[in-house]
N, C-alpha and C positions, 0 to 999 in steps of 0.2 A: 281421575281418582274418585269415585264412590262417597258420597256422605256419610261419616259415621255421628253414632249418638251415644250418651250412657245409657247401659240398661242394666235390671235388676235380672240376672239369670242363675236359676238352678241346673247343677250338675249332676248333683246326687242328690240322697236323702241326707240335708245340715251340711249341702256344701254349696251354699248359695253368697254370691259375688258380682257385685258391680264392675262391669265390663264396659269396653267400647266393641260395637258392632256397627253392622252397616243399617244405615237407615231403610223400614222399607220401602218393596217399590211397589206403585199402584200398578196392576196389569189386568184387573176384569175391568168389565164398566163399570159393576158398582162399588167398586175399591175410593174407600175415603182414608186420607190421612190425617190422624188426628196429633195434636202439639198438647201433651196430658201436661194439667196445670195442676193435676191433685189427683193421688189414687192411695185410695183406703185398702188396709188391710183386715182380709174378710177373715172368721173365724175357722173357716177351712183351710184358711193358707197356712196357718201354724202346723199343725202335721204333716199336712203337703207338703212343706219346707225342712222343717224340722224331722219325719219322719218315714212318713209314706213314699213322697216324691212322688213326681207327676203321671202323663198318658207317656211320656220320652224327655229326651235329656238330648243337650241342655234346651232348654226352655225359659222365655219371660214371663217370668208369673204378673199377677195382679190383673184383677176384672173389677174392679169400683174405682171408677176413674170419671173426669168432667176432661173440659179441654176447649180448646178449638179449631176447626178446622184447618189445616194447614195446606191441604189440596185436594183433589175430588176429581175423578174421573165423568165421563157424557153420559150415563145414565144415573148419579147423584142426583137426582133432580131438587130443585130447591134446598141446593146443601151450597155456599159460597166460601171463600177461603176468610178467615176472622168469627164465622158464624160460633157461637158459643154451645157448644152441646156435652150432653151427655150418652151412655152407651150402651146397651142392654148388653149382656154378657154371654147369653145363650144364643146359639145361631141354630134356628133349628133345620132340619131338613128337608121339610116343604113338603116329603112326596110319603110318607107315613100316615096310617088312618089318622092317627092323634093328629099333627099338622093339615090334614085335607078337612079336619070339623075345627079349627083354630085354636085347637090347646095345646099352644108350643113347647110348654111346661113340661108337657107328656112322651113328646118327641123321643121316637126310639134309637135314632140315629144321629144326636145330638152334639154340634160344636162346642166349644167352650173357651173362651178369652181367657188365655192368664192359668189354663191346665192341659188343654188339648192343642189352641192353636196359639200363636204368642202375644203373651197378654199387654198392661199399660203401664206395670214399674217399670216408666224407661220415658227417655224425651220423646218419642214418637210411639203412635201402635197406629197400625192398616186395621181399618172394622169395615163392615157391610155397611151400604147406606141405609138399607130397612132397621138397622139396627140402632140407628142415631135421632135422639130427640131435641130436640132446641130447646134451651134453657129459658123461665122466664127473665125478665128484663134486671129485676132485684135481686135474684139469685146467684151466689158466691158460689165459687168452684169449688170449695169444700163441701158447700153444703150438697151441691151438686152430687158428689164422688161420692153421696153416702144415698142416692136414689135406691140403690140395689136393696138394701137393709132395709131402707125405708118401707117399699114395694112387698117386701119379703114379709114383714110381719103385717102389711096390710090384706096380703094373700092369705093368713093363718086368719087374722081376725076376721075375716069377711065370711070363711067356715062355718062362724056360729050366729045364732037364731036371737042375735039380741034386738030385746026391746027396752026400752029407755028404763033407766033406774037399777037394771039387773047388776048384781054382783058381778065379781073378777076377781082374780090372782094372776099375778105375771112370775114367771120362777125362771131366772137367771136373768140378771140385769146386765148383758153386751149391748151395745149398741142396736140391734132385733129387737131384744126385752126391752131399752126404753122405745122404742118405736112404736110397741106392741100397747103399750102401758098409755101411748098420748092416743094411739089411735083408736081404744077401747073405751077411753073418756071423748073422743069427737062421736063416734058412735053413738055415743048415750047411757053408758055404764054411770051407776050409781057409785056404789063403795066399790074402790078398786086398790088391793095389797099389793104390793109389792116385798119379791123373795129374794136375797141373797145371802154373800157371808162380807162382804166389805160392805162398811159404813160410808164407805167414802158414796159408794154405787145408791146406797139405801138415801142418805141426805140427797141428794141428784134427784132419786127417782118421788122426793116427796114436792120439790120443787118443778118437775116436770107433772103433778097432776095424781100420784100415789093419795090415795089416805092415809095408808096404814103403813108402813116397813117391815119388817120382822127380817130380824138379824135369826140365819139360820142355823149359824155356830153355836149361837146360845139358849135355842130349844127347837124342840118338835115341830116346824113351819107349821102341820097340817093342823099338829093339836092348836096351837096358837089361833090359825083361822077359826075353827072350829067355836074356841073360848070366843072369840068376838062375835063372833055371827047367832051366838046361840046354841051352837050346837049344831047346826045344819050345814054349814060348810056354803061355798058359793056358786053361783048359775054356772059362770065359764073360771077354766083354767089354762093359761096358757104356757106351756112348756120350752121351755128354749136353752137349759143347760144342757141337755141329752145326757146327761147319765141315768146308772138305774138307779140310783137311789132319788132323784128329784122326777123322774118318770111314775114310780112308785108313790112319791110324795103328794106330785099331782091328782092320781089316782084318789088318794086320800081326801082331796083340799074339798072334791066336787059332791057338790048335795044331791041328795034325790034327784033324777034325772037328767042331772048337770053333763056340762059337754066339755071334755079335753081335746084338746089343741097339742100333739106330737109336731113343735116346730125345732128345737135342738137335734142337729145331726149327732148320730148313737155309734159310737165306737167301742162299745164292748153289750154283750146276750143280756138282755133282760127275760129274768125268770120271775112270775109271776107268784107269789105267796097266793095259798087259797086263801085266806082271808080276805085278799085282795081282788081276788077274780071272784069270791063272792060278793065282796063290794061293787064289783061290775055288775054281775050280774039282778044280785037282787035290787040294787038303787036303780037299774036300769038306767047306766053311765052310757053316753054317746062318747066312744074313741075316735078324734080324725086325724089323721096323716095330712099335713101340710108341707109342700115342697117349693120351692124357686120362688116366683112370680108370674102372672097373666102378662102377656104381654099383648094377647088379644084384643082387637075394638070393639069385641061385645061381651056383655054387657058396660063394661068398663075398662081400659086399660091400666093396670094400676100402677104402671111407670109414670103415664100422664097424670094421674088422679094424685100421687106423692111429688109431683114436682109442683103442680097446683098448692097443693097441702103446705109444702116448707116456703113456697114462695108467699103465702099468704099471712105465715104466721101460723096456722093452724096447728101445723107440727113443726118443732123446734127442732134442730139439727145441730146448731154449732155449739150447745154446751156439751154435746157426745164428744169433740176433738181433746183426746189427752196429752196425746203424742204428735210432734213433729218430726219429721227426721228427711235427713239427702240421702239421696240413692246409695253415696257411697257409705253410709252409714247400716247399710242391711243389715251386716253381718252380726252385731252389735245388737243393731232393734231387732231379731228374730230371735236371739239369745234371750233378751229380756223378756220377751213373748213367750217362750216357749218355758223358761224357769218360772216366770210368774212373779220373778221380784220385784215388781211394783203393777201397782193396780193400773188397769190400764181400760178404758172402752174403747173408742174411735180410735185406732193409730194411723196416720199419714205419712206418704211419704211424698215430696214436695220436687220436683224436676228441676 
């Protein structure tokens, strides 16, 4: 009889259910099995779950996960069974122009943990061994399981041309946005705001390294920059709600020749006011699109550069955990995620 495990599976769109299934099995050479000690739920999984639904059904979602190894096939090479690691979530294709110059990121024919192929809510996931990185020695599996976030907004922040002292705004504060917000002060930003409508997120994001807060329920975010700065608004802006109205907002935040940062994934058209595409054009606004993570070894890998980062202290990880929850607890924690009735960053869920 076959091993089975719990795992978190989606069936449809909002009909997701902690199951028992069969454990998997390793069959290429570089099949590793991993034993998830903690996988975060990413801000894509809510509509995924809740609405969209995935590549096919059913499916185990979740791709931010730590763990450790629990077995390893002949070509793991320096992967051993107890090894503590983490897990890039993109598998890319290898044989793609984007993949033959090492921007996996770009990959056109792209894997994916937790939406294409099956992910880590669950006591076991099978990942590639290229895809597995070793944990430092002081680093907790929680903080581990939040690499991907971590990585993600240091891809966004890396976009821009900062030199020590420059301005900032961070605009939506999930778990990205404070990521975004410590990594813009290690960088060397000077005055750096921080944007949301919970105070809970604005107090966090002052003790994480913010100067400023600005609750957006109760004025104009951009005007508000603006009043503090003079008038001139700030170098960089970093975007991470994806809606149009804080798309727009950002648009506003950035001064004279200032640089936007498109890192919130956008689920509905943004149209552009002329006023605003005058403000592009005449301040001569830099727009950049930021996606995924580098997983590349050049210039930097910033999966290894964010696990260096939280293990050091540099960036802080574990006051993002809001939520715990058991597998069998999905149904439940995806509800509350998806209604919004309680504030929520980092949500976990624990094997």
């Amino acid at each position: 009889m076959e091993p089975t495990m719990r795992a978190v599976r989606l069936f449809a769109p909002g009909d997701v259910r902690c199951v028992e299934t069969a454990v998997p099995k390793l069959e290429l050479p570089d099949d590793v099995l991993v034993k998830v000690k903690a996988c975060g739920v990413c801000g894509s999984d809510i509509p995924r779950v809740m609405v969209k639904g995935a590549y096919r059904h059913p499916i185990t979602i979740g791709h931010e996960f730590a763990g450790e190894v629990a077995a390893a096939c002949e070509a793991a090479s320096g992967l051993r069974v107890g090894d503590r690691v983490t897990v890039m979530p993109l598998i890319p294709c290898g044989t793609c122009n984007y993949c033959r110059m090492g921007d996996f990121a770009l990959c056109e024919n792209y894997d994916y943990y937790g939406s294409r192929s099956e992910g880590a809510m669950a006591e076991y996931v099978k990942v590639k061994a290229a895809n597995v990185l070793p944990l430092p020695e002081n680093l907790d599996y929680e903080s581990a399981a939040m690499t991907d976030p971590c990585s993600v907004a240091l891809h966004g922040v890396r976009k821009l041309r900062i030199n020590p002292g420059q301005s900032a705004a961070v605009v939506g504060l999930g778990a990205i946005g404070f990521f975004a917000l410590q990594w813009l002060r290690a960088l060397g930003c000077g005055e750096i705001f921080a944007v949301d409508v919970f105070p809970e997120k604005l107090a966090l994001a002052t003790k994480l390294g913010a100067d400023r807060a600005i609750d957006g329920r109760s004025r104009d975010a951009a005007d508000a920059i603006r009043e503090l700065t003079g008038g001139s608004g700030v170098d960089f802006v970093v975007e991470l709600a994806g809606s149009k109205a804080t798309q727009l907002l950002a648009i506003r935040m950035a001064k004279k020749r200032g640089q936007v940062v498109l890192c919130g994934i956008s689920y509905e058209d943004l149209t552009i006011p002329q006023l605003d595409l005058n403000r592009i054009l005449r301040n001569e606004l830099t727009i950049l699109g930021s996606w995924n993570s580098s997983i590349a070894p050049l210039p930097i890998n910033e999966w290894e550069v964010a696990l260096r980062a939280m293990s050091s202290g540099l960036i802080r990880a574990e006051s993002l955990v809001t939520h715990r929850f058991a597998l069998e607890q999905c149904g439940e924690a995806f509800a509350m995620l998806h209604k919004r009735s309680e504030p929520f960053t980092k949500v976990l869920f624990i094997p």
